[in-house]
Backbone as a chain_set.jsonl record, in Angstrom:
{"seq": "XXXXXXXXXXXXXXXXXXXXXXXXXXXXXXXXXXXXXXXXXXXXXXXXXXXXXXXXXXXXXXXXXXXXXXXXXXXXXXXXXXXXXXXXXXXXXX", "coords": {"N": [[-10.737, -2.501, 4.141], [-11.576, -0.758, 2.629], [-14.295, -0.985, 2.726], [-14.834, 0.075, 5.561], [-14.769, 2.249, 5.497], [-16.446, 3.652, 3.902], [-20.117, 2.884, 3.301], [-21.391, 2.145, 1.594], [-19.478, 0.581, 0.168], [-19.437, -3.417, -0.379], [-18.576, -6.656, -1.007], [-18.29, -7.864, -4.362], [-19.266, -8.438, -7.679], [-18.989, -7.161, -11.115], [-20.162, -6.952, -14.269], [-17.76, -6.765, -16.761], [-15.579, -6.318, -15.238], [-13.215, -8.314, -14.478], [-12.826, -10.437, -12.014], [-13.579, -9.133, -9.605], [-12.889, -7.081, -6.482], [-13.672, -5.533, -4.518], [-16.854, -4.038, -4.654], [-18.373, -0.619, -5.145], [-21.381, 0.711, -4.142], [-24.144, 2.293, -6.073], [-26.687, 2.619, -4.975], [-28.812, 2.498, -7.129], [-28.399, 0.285, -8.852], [-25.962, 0.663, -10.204], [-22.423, 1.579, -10.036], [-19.034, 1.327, -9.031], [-16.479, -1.446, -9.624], [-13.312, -2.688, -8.325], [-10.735, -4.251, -9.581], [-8.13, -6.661, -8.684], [-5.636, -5.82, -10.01], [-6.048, -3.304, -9.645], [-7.383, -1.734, -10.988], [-10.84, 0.156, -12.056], [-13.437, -0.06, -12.75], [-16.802, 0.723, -14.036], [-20.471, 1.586, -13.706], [-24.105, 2.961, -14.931], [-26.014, 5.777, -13.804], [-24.549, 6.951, -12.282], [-21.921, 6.925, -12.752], [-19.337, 7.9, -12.736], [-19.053, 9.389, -10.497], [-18.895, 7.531, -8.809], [-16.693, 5.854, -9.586], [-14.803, 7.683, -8.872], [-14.755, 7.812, -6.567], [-14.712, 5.184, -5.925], [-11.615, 4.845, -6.68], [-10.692, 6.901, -5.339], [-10.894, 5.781, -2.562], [-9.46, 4.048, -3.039], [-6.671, 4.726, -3.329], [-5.963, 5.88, -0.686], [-6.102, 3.419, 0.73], [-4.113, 2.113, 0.005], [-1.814, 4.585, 0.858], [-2.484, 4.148, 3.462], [-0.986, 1.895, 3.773], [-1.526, -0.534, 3.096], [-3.169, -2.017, 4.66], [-3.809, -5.251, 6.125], [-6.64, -7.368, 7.251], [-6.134, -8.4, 10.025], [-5.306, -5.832, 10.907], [-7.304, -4.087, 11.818], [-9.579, -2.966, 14.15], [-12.809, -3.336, 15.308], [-15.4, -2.074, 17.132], [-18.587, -3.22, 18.336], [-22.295, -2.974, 18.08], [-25.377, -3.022, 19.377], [-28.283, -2.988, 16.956], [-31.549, -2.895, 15.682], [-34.729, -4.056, 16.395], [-35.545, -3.414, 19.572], [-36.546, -5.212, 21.224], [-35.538, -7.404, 20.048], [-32.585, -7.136, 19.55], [-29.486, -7.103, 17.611], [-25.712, -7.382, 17.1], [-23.74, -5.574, 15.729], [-20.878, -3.893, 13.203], [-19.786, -0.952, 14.84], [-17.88, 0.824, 14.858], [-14.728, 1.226, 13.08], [-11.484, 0.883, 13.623], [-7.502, 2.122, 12.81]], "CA": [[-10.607, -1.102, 4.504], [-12.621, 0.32, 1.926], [-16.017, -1.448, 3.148], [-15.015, 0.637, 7.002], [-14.717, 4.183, 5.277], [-17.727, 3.82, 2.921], [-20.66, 1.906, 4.129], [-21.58, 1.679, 0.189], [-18.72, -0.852, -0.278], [-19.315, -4.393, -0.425], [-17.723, -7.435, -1.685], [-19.228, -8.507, -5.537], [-18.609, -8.471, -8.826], [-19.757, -6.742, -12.069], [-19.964, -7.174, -15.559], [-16.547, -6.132, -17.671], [-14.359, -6.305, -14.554], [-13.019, -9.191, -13.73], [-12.33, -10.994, -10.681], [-13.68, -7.706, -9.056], [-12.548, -7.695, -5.116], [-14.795, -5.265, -3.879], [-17.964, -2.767, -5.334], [-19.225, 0.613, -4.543], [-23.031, 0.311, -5.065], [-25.048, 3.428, -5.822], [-27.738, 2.29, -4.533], [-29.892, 2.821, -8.097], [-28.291, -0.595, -9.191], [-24.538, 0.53, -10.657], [-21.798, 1.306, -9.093], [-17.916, 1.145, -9.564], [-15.725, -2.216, -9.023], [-12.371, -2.423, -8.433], [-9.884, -5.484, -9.664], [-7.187, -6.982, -7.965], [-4.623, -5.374, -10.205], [-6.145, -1.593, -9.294], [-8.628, -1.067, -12.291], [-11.864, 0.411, -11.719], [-14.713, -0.426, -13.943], [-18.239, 1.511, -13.589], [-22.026, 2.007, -15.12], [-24.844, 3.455, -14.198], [-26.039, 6.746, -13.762], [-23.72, 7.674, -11.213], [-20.647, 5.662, -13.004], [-18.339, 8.827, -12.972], [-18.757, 9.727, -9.093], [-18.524, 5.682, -8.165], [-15.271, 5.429, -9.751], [-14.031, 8.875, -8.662], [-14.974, 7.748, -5.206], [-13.456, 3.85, -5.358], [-10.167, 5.642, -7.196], [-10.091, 7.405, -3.374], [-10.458, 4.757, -1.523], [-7.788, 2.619, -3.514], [-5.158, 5.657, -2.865], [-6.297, 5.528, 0.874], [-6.024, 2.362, 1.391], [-2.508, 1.868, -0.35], [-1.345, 5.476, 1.657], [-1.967, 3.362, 5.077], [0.39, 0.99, 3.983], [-2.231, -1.761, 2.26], [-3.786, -2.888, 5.831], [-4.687, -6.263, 6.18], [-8.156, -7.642, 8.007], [-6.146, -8.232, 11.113], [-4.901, -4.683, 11.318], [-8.342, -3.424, 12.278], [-10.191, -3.284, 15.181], [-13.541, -3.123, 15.375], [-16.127, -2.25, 18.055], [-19.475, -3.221, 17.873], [-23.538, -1.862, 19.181], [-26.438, -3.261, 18.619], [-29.119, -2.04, 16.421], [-32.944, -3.604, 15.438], [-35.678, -3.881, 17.077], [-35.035, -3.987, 21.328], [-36.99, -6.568, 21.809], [-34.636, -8.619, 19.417], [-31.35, -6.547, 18.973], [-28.333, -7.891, 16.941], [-24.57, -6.875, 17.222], [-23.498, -5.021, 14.198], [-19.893, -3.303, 13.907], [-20.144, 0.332, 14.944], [-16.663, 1.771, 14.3], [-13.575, 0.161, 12.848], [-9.778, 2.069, 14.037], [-6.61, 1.075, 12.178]], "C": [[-11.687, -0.269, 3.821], [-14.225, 0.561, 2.415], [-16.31, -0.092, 4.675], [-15.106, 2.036, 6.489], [-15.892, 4.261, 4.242], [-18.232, 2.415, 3.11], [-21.386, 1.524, 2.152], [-20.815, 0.584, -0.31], [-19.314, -2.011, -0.033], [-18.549, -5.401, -1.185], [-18.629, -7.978, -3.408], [-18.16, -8.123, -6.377], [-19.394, -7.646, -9.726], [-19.023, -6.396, -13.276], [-18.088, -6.092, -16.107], [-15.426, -5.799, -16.446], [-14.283, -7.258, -13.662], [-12.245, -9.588, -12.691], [-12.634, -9.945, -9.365], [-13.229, -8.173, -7.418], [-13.762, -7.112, -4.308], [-15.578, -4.362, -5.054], [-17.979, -1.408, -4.537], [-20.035, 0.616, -5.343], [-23.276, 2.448, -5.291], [-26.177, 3.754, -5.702], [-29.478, 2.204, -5.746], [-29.56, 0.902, -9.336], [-26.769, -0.804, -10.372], [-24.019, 0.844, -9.556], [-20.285, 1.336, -10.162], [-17.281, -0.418, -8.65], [-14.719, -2.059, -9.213], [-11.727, -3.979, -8.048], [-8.661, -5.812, -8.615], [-5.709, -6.556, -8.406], [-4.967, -3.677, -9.773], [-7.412, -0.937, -10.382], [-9.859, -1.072, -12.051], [-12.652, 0.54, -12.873], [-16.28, 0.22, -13.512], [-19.21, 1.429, -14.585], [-22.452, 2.194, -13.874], [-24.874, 4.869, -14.319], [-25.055, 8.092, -13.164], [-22.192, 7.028, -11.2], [-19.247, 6.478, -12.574], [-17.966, 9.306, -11.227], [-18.481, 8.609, -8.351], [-16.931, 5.537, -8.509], [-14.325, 6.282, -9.361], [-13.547, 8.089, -7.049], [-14.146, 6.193, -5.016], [-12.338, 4.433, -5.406], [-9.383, 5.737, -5.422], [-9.828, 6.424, -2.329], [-9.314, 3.511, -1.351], [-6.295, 3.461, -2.506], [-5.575, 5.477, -1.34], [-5.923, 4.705, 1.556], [-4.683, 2.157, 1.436], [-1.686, 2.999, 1.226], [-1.728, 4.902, 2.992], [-1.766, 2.769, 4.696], [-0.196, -0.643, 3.873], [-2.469, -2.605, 3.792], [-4.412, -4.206, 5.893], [-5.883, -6.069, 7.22], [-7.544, -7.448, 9.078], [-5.286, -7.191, 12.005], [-5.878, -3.876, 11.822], [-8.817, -3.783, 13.483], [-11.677, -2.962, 15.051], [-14.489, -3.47, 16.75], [-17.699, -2.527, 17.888], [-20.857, -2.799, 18.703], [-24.511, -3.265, 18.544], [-27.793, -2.744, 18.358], [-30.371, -3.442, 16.306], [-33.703, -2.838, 16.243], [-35.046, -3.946, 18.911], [-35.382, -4.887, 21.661], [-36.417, -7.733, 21.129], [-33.108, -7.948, 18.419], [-30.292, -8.072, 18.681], [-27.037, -6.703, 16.779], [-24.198, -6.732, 15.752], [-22.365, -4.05, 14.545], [-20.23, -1.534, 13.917], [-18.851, 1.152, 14.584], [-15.262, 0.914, 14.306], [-12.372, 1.661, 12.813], [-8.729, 1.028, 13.173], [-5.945, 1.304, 13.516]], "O": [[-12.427, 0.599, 4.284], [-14.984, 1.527, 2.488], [-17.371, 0.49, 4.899], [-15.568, 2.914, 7.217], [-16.063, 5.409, 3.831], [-17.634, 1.339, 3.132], [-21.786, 0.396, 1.866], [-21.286, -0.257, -1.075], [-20.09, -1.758, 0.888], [-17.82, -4.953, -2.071], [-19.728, -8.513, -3.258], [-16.997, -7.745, -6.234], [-20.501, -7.316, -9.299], [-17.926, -5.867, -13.453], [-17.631, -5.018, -15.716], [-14.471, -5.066, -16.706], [-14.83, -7.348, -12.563], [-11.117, -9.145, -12.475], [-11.996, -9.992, -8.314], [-13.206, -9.36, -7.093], [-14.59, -7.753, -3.662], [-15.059, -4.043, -6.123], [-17.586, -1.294, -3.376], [-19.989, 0.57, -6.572], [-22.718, 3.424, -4.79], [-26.738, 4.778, -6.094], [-30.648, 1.987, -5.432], [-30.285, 0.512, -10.251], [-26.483, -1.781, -11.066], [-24.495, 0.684, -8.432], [-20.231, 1.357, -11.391], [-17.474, -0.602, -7.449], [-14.495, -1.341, -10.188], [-11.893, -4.677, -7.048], [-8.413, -4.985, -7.738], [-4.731, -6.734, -7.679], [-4.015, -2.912, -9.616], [-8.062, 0.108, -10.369], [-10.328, -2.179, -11.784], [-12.4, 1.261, -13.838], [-16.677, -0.056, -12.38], [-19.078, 1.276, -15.8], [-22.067, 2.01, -12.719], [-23.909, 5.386, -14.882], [-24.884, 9.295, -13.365], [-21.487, 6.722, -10.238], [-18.248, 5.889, -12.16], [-16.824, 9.518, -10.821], [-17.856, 8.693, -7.294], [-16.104, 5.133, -7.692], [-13.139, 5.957, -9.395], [-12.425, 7.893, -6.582], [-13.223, 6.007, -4.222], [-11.81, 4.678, -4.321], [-8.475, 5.246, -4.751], [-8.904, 6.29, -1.527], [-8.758, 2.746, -0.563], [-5.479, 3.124, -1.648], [-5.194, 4.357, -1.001], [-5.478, 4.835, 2.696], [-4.04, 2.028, 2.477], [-1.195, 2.519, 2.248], [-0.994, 5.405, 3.843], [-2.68, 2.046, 5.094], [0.348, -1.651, 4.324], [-1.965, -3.713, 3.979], [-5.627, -4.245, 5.697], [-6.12, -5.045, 7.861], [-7.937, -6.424, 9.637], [-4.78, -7.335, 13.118], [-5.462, -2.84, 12.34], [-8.517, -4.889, 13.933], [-11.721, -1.894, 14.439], [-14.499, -4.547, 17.347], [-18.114, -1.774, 17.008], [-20.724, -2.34, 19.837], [-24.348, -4.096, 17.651], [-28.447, -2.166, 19.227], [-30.194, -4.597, 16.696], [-33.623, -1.687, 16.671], [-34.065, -4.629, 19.208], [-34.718, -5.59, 22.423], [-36.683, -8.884, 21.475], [-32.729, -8.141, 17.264], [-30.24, -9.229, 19.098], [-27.201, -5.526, 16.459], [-24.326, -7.556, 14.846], [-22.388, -3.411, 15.597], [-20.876, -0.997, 13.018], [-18.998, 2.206, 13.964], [-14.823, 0.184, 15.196], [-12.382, 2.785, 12.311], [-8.855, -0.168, 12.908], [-4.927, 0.679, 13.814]]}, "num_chains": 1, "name": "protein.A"}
């Protein structure tokens, strides 16, 4: 869920929080992760608005009712070049 409402999410890990599930990068090379019990761990310049911002997306996610993968739908476009487009998802609905 988090990855479809912020295109900053991905899946990783980082230092001092373990087992992390997913990240929010900030594109300068921190970021906040967030554990599998709820604890959000951050650095970086931008450690304080990364973790503000996972925080949100935890409550979010929980407040729809902890959505699994195959509660989403997703539609997809494709983007690149035209002369060699690739399908990439364009908007995910719960």
């Amino acid at each position: 869920a988090a990855g479809a409402w912020d295109r900053r999410v991905t899946h990783g890990a980082m230092d001092g929080v373990p087992a992390a599930d997913w990240v929010l990068l900030d594109g300068e090379g921190g970021g906040a992760a967030v554990a599998p019990d709820g604890t959000v761990g951050a650095r970086g310049s931008q450690a304080a608005e990364c973790a503000d911002a996972a925080a949100a997306l935890l409550d979010r996610w929980e407040r729809a009712g902890a959505p699994m993968v195959e509660d989403w739908w997703v539609s997809f476009a494709t983007t690149g070049e035209p002369a060699r487009p690739i399908w990439a998802p364009e908007r995910w609905t719960l």
